[in-house]
C-alpha positions, 0 to 999 in steps of 0.5 A, a space after each residue: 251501885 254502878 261498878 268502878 270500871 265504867 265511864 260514868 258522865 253527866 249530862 252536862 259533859 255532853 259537849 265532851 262528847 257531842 262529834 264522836 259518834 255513838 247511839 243512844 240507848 234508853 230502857 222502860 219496863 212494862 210490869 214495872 220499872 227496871 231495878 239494874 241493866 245488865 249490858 254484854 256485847 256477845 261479840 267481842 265479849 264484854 259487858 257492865 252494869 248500869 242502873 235502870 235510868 241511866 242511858 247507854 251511849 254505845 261509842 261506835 269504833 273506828 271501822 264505824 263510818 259517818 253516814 248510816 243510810 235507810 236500810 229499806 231505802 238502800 239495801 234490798 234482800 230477796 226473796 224472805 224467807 231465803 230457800 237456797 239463795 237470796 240476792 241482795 242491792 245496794 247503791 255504791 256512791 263512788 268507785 272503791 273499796 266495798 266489804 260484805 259481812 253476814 253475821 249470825 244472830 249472836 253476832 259471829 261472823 260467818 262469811 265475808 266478800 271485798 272488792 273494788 266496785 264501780 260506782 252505782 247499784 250492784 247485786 250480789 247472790 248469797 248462797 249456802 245460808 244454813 237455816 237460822 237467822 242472820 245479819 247482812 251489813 255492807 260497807 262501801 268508802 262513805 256509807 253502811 247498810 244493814 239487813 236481817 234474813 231468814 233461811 229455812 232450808 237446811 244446806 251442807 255448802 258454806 256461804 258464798 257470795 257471788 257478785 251478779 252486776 251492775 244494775 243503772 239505777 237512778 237512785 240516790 243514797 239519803 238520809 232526810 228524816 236525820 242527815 247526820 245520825 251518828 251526832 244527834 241532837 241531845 239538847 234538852 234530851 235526858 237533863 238529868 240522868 247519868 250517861 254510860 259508855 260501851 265501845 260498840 261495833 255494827 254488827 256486835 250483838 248485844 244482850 240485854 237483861 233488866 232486873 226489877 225486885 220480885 219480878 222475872 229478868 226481862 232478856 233482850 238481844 238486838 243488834 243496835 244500829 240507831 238510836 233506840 228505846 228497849 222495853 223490858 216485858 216485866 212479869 211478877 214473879 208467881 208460883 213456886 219460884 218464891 223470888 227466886 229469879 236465876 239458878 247455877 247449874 254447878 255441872 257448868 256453871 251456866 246461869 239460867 233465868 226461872 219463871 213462876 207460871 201458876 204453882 210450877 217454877 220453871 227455866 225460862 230458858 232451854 237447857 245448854 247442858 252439852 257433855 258430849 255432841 254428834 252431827 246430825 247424820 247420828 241417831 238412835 231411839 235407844 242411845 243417848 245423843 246431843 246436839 247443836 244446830 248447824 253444827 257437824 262434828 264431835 268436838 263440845 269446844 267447837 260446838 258451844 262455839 257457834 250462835 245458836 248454841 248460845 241462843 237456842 242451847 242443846 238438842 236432846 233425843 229423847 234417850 238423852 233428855 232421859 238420862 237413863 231413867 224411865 218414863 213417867 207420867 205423874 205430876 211431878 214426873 220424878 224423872 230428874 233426867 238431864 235437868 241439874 240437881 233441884 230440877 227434873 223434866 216435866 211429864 206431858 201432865 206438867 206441860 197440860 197443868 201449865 197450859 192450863 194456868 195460861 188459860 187452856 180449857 181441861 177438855 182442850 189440853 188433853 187432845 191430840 193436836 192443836 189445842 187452845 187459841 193463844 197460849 203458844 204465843 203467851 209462852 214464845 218470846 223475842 219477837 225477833 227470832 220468829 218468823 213473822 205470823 199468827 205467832 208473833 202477831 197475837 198481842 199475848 205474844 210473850 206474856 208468860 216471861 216463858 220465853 220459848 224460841 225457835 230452835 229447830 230440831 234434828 229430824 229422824 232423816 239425819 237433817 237439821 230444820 225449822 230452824 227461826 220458825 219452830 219450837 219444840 220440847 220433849 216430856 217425860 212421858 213415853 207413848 208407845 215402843 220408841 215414841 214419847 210425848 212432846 210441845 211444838 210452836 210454829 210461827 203460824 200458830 198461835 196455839 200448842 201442838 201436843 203429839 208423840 214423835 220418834 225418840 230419835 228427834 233432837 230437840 231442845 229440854 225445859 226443866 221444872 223445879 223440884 
């Protein structure tokens, strides 16, 4: 049942709406058919519900311009991965007014650059890019371009852009596959189906969450800048979830979404539990200390504020994600930690028994190191966070519905990393003085690496149910 605060339309109101400009969203499941959407616009923080087959129109708002160009063919960024600084390209059409905006992955603006150019190809350096993932869009007096960069250096400086010069070029902006992308032909398209709208400005990160009857809620971010069709990666819903397919964590009242791998219940999202927070130049392998990527301060307000606090959620040293309680290596830990009431921190027992239902040899869970061949890429998720790799590359790449992402860690120098490019969890389980077992992905591999680092590491906590 659609809520009564959407503009619902049918299809036969398209010429209504045929000159305004807007993108056309369409959702499929893979697993099964999606039930409901769920659609929020992380940005300026709104959202709604649809039903799984009506389409989505997103309105694009007064700042949206008429004619959005061929990224690849009108903005270069180089180098990728950016180490430091990157450079970016662009053909401005005609002298005037010229915006640039780097937006993080949630949407947030970070930095912004105007002036007045001349016509003709322009570069631009970008410096002070903290590592994660980011958006750059350009806005020149008749075109918009759009580019996603990866920085995976850690800086203390702020992002900076610096015009380099002109560059004489012979290119032309074009757009031949659609000239008019912003009106697109519907005719024939959707007969049929109920047509939602949402206002919607480039840049604005969305996310989408589509629900289907015993099956795990498929989650989706993008950043929408054509016409497009999103696939749901439905995974049924096993185990000890039993249906259950979200949790309230009443010390915030912050929602995560659950999955069944074989008879374990677990999150399928990290835990964004954040009583207090320390910059990363703070550590200890005996005090309790929590933080959030990219963010230097004590302040929890400003903290859960920034993008990857809402993407990736808290770093935990080990003291922290113990809460207190010692270790344990039994199945189930007993160690509920800093997991909400019902929930507790796996030991290294727990992680190997859910290695194993995704297909890891008994003999390969217990070594040290690198072990098995692609349940790494079965438990990553949201292709679009990684780093491009043998990761992502796998075809089991996000199967599990465990939806691991790479959140970086805070190292035992007193330094954010990895930030895009790896994932790692802490157990329950000490291995010797101020060590403790843990779970690391890269975007390289395609396996799980399974060692014991320093307590003092900051890294992200799954829980598992009770």
């Amino acid at each position: 049942m659609k809520k009564a605060t959407l503009l619902i339309v049918l299809i036969f109101a398209i010429a209504k709406l045929y000159g305004q400009g807007y993108y056309e969203i369409d959702f499929v499941g893979s697993g099964a058919d999606p039930d409901n959407i769920r659609v929020e616009n992380l940005t300026q923080g709104t959202s709604l519900d649809m039903d799984g087959t009506d389409v989505l129109h997103l309105m694009l708002g007064e700042s949206s311009i008429g004619s959005i160009t061929a990224d690849r063919e009108n903005l270069t960024i180089f180098p990728i991965p950016v180490r430091q600084t990157c450079n970016i390209e662009f053909m401005n059409a005609n002298r005037g007014n010229v915006s640039i905006r780097i937006y993080g992955i949630t949407g947030k603006q970070i930095h912004d650059y105007s002036n007045v150019l001349s016509g003709g190809r322009h570069r631009f350096s970008v410096t002070g890019l903290a590592a994660g993932t980011y958006v750059i869009r350009v806005q020149t007096e008749t075109d918009l371009f759009t580019g996603k960069v990866t920085s995976v250096e850690h800086t203390e400086s702020s992002p900076a852009i610096t015009h380099k010069a002109g560059i004489k070029s012979s290119n032309t902006i074009k757009n031949a596959e659609n000239p008019d992308p912003l009106h697109p032909d519907l005719s024939g398209k959707n007969t049929g189906k109920a047509i939602v709208e949402m206002d919607y400005y480039e840049g604005d990160q969305l996310k989408f969450t589509g629900y289907s009857n015993g099956f795990f809620n498929g989650c989706i971010f993008a950043l929408p800048g054509s016409n497009n069709t999103y696939t749901f990666q439905f995974i049924e819903q096993l185990g000890q979830c039993n249906g259950l397919t979200q949790i309230t964590d009443t010390r915030d009242g912050r929602v995560y979404n659950t999955i069944g791998i074989g008879d374990q219940c677990w999150m399928a999202e990290s835990l964004k539990y954040l009583p207090e927070v320390v910059g990363p130049g703070t550590g200890s392998n005996i005090t309790a200390y929590y933080y959030v990527y990219g963010y230097d301060g004590t302040n929890v307000t400003a903290a859960k504020a920034i993008a990857n606090f809402g993407t990736y959620g808290v770093l935990y040293n080990w003291p922290a994600a113990m809460n207190g309680m010692e270790g344990s290596s039994a199945n189930p830990s007993g160690v509920q930690g800093i997991c909400p009431s019902g929930w507790h921190l796996p030991s290294d027992a727990e992680w190997q028994e859910l290695e194993m239902a995704l297909g890891m040899s008994q003999a390969d869970a217990a070594l040290l190191g690198w072990r098995g061949t692609n349940e790494g890429s079965k438990l990553a998720g949201n292709a679009s966070l990684w780093e491009d790799g043998g990761l992502e590359q796998n075809p089991e790449f996000g199967s599990s519905g465990f939806a691991a992402l790479p959140a970086g860690y805070r190292s035992d120098n007193g330094s954010f990393a990895c930030g895009g490019s790896l994932g790692w969890w802490w157990t329950a389980t000490d291995f010797y003085y101020i060590l403790a077992w843990s779970r690391e992905l890269t975007y390289l591999q395609s396996g799980i690496y399974r060692f014991y680092p320093n307590m003092e590491v900051g890294i992200p906590v799954r829980c598992v149910r009770d």
